[in-house]
C-alpha positions in Angstrom: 154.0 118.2 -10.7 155.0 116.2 -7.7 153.1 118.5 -5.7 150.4 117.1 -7.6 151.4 114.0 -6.8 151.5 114.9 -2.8 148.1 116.2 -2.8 146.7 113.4 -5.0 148.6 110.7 -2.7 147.5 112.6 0.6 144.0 112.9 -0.6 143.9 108.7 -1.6 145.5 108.0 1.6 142.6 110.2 3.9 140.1 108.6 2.1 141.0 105.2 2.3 141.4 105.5 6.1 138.1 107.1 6.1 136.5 103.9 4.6 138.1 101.9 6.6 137.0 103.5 9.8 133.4 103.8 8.0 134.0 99.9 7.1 134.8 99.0 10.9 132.3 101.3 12.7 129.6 99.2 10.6 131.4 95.8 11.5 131.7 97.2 15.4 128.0 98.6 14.9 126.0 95.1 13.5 128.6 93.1 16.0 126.7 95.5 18.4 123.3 94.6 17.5 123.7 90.5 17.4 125.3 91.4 21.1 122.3 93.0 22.7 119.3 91.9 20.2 117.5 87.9 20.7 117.5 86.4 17.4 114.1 87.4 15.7 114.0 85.0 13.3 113.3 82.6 16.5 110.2 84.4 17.4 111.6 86.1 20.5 111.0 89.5 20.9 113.9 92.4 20.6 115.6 92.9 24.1 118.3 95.3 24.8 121.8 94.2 27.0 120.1 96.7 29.7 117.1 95.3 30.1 118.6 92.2 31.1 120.3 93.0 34.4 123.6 91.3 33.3 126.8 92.4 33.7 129.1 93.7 31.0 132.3 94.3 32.0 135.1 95.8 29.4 137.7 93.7 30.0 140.4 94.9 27.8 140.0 98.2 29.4 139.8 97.6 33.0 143.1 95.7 32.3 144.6 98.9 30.5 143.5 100.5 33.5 144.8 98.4 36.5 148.2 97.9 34.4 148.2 102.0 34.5 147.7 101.7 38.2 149.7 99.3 39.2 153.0 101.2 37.2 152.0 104.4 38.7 152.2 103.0 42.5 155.4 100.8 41.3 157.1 104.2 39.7 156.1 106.4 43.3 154.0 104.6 46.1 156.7 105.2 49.3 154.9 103.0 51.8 154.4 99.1 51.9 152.7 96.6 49.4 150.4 93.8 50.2 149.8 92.7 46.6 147.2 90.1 48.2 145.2 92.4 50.2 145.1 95.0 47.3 143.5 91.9 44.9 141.2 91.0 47.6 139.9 94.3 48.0 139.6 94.8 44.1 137.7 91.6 44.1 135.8 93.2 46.9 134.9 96.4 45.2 133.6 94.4 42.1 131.0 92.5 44.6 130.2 95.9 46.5 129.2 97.5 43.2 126.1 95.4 43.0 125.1 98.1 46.4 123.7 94.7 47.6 124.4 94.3 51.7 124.1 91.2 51.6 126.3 90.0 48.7 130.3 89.7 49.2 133.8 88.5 48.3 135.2 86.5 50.7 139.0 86.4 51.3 140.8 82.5 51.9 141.2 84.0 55.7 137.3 84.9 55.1 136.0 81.2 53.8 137.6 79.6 56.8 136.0 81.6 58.9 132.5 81.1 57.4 132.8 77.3 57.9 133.9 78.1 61.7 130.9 80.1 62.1 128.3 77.2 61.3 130.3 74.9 63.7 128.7 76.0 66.8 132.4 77.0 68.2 134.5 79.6 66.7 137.1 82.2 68.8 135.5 85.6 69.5 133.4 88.0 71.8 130.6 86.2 72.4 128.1 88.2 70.4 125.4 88.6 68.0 125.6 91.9 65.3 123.3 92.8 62.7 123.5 95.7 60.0 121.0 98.1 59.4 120.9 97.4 55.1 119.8 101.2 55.0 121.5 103.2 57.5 124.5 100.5 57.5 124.7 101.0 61.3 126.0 97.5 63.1 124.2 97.0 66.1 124.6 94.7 69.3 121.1 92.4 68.6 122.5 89.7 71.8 125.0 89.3 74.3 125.7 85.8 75.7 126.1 85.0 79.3 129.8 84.1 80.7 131.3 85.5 77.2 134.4 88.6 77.3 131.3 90.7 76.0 129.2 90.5 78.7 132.6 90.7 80.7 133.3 93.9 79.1 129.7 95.3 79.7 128.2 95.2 76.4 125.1 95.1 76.0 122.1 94.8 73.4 121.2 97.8 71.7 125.0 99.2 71.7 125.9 100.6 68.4 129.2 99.7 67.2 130.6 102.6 65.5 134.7 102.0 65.9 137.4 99.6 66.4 141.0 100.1 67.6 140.2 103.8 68.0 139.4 104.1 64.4 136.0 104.4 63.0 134.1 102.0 60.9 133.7 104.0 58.1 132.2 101.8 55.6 133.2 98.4 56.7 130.9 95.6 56.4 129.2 93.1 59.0 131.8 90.5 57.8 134.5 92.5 57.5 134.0 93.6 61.5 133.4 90.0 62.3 136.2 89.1 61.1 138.6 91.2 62.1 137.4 90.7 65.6 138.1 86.8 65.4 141.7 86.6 63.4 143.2 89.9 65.0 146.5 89.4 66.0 146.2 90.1 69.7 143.7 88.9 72.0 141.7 92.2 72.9 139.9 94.6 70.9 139.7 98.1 71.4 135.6 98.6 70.2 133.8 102.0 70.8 129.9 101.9 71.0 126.8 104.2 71.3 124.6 103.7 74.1 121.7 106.2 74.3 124.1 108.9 72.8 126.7 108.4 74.9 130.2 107.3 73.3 131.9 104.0 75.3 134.9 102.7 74.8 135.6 98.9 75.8 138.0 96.5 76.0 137.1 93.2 75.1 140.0 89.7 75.6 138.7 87.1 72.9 138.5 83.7 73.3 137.1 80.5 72.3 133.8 79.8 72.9 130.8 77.5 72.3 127.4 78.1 72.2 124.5 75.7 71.8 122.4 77.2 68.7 119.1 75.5 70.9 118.4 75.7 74.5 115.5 74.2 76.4 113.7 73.9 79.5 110.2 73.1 81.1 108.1 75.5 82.1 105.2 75.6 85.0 101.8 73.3 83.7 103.7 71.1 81.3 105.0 74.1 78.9 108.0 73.4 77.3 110.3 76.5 75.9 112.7 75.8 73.0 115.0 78.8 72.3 116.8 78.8 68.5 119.7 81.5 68.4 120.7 80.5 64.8 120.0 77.8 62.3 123.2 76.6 61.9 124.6 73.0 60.8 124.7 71.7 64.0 120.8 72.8 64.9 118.9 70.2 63.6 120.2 67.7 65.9 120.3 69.6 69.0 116.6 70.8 67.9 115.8 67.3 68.2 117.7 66.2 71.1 115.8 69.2 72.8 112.6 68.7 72.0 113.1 64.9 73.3 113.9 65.6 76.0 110.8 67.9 77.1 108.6 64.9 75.2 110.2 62.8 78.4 108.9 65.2 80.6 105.8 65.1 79.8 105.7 68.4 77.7 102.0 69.0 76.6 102.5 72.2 75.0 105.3 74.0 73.7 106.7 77.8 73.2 109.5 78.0 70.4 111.8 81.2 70.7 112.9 83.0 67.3 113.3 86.7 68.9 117.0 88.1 67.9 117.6 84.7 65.9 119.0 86.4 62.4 118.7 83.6 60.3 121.0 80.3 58.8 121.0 77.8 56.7 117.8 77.3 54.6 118.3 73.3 54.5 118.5 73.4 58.0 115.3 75.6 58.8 113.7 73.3 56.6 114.6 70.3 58.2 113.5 71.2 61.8 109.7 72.4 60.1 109.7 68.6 58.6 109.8 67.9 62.3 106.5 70.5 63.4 104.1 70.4 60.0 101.8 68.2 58.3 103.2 66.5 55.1 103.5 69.4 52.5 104.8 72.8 51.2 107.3 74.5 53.4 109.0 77.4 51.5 109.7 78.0 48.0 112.3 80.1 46.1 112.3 82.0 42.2 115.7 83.1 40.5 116.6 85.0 38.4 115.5 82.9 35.6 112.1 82.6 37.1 112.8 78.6 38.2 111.1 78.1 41.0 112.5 75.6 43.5 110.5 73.7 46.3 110.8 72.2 49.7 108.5 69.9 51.5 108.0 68.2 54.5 107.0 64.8 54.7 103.9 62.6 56.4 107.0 61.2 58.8 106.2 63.3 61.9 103.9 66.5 62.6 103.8 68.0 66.2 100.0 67.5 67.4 100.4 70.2 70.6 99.1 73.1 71.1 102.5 75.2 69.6 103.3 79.5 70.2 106.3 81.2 68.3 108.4 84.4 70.0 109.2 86.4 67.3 110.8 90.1 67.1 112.1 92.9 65.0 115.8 90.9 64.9 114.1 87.9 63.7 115.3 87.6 60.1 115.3 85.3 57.3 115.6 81.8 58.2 113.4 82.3 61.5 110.8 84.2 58.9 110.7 80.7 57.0 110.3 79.3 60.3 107.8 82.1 61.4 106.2 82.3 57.9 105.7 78.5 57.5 104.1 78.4 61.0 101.4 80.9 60.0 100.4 79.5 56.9 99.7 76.1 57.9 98.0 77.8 61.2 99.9 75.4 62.9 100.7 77.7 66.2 100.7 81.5 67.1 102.8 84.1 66.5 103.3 86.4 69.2 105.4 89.4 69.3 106.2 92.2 66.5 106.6 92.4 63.0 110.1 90.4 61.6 113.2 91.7 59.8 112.0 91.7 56.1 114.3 89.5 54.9 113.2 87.3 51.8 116.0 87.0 49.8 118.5 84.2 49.3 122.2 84.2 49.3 124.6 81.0 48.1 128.7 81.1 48.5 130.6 80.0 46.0 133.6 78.6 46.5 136.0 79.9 43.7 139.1 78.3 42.0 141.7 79.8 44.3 140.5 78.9 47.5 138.7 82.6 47.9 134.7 82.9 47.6 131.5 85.1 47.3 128.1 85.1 48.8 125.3 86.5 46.0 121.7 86.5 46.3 120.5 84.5 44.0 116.6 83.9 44.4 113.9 85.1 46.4 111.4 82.9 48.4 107.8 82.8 49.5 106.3 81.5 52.1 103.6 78.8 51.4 101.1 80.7 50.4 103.4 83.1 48.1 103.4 85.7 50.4 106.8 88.0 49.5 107.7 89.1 52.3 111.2 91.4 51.8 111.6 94.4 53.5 108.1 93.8 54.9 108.6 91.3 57.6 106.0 88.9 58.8 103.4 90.2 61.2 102.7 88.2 64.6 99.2 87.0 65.2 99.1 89.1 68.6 101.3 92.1 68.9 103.5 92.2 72.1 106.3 95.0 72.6 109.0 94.1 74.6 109.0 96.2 77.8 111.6 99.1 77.5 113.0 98.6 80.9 114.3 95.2 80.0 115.5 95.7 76.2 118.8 96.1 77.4 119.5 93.0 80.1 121.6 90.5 78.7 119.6 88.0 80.2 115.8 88.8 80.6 114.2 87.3 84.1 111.5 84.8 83.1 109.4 87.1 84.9 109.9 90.0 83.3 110.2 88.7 79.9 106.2 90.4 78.9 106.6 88.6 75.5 107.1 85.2 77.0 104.0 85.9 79.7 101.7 86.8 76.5 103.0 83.7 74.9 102.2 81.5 78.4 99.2 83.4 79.0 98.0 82.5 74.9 99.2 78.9 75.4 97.7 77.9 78.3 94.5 79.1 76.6 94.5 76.2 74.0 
């Protein structure tokens, strides 16, 4: 009889968990579809979570999961803990996972170092890097004169491929940037690739400040305006420059974008205001499709006859600049084919003093031409000579870019 009982009780008690899992697998299942349906009832169509190119994190089990971690290395880890360095990097990873190169988490030690950047005077080498966003190689784009890099004997072109006798692995552009400005002591150990050959340099940092815009007159009346990067600080020395040649007498004029690898979009927009007619300079789309526009106003347009030096390591902001100046046929473009970079990237500054960089929209030049990972073509095609790609500083002379863009110039 009590058997009976048992098997009757056992049998009740199986079923009842069944229907409750049954109950709560429905419940979890039509909580599943309000989560990744639109309400059809408001005339929207049906749209999965995955068509949506959001991010869905599950919380509650990538806190499980770091708790796990975090007893495991508390229980038997042997060497030292930098509980701040370990959350940064976490932070890090969950940026990285995008695979976008040109999104990242920026440490406190990392946001201070992106304001110093735009200041026009920071403590480092005296260089300019860009990464490859395919083969992720980081590669000398410019040296500047009287700087411990050209002291060292780096040059453009070097490939940097190691630091303090380790190699880069998978580090980042702003990883390697920074590093090199807050490293404890004063010279870095860097290895490079030159045609092959492995180098190993020593470089001594220091403080140093370099004008984002140089200028000079050239013979008949040509003025040159070089732009290394369109930084905070470039507007007004773009405009103190270009004054200056106006006092000369400047009748036509040669801007320099070649090796310039972008900025701050406000501030490219600001010097065009300067150069075109009243109108559309740039625009940009998000991800919601909102579509945001800058202008330039009736205020000032530059009447002379105007040539642009562009390159391969022209990128982003100077393809605004270069893009903006083809569509309005407002100069020429001489050189080769830009970077290919028309995307958009904002920091945030987040609530503990850390930040990120995301891209966040794309733009189009004036006339909607797209132009990511295609570039922006010059309107006469000019290699730079191979004998002189490497000089830190190219003679006027045998600069062949430059002489097409006199030679053009003097022609209009």
């Amino acid at each position: 009889m009590e058997n009976e009982k048992d098997g009757k009780f056992l049998k009740g008690l199986f079923c009842g968990v069944a229907l409750t899992l049954a109950c709560m697998a429905l419940s979890l299942g039509w909580m599943r579809w309000k989560l990744t349906h639109r309400d059809i009832l408001s005339g929207t169509e049906t749209e999965t979570v995955e068509d949506t190119a959001e991010l869905n994190l599950d919380n509650w089990d990538i806190y499980r999961k770091t708790n796990e971690i975090q007893y495991l290395i508390n229980e038997g880890y042997t060497g030292e803990i930098d509980t701040q360095h370990i959350e940064d990097n976490m932070f890090r990873g969950l940026v990285n996972g995008l695979d976008d190169p040109y999104s990242e988490y920026y440490s406190i030690e990392d946001m201070a170092l992106m304001e110093e950047s735009t200041s026009g005077t920071y403590s480092g080498i005296g260089v300019t890097l860009m990464q490859d966003p395919q083969t992720e190689k980081i590669t000398v784009v410019s040296c500047f004169e009287n700087t411990p890099a050209t002291e060292a004997g780096i040059l453009p072109g070097d490939i940097v491929t190691g630091l303090k006798g380790e190699p880069l692995g998978d580090m980042s552009l702003t990883e390697l940037v920074n590093t090199i400005k807050t490293d404890e002591s004063e010279t870095i150990e860097l290895t490079l690739e030159r045609d092959g050959k492995k180098i190993e340099t020593v470089v001594t940092r220091r403080e140093i400040e370099i004008p984002t815009v140089s200028e000079k007159m050239l013979e008949d009346k040509i003025g040159y305006i070089r732009i290394l990067e369109f930084d905070t600080v470039t507007v007004e020395q773009f405009e103190q420059a270009l004054d200056a040649l106006e006092k000369q007498g400047m009748e036509k004029l040669i801007i320099d974008v070649r090796d310039n690898p972008g900025g701050v979009l406000q501030v490219v927009c600001d010097i065009l205001d300067r150069l075109l007619p009243e109108g559309l300079i740039v625009y940009t789309e998000d991800k919601q499709g909102e579509r945001t526009e800058y202008y330039s106003d009736e205020e000032h347009k530059f009447e002379k006859p105007l040539v642009v030096l562009i390159n391969e390591n022209s990128a982003s902001a100077s393809e605004i600049f270069a893009g903006a100046i083809k569509d309005y046929d407002a100069g020429t473009l001489v050189g080769v084919t830009t970077f290919g970079k028309g995307i958009v990237q904002r920091i945030y500054n987040l609530s503990d003093g850390t930040g990120m960089k995301l891209t966040i929209a794309n733009y189009y030049t004036p006339k909607g031409e797209f132009i990511h990972k295609k570039g922006i073509e010059p309107d006469v095609v000019e290699e730079l000579d191979e004998d002189v790609r490497e000089m830190v500083s190219v003679p006027e002379d045998m600069d062949n870019q430059l002489q097409k863009a006199i030679e053009i110039i003097k022609n209009k």
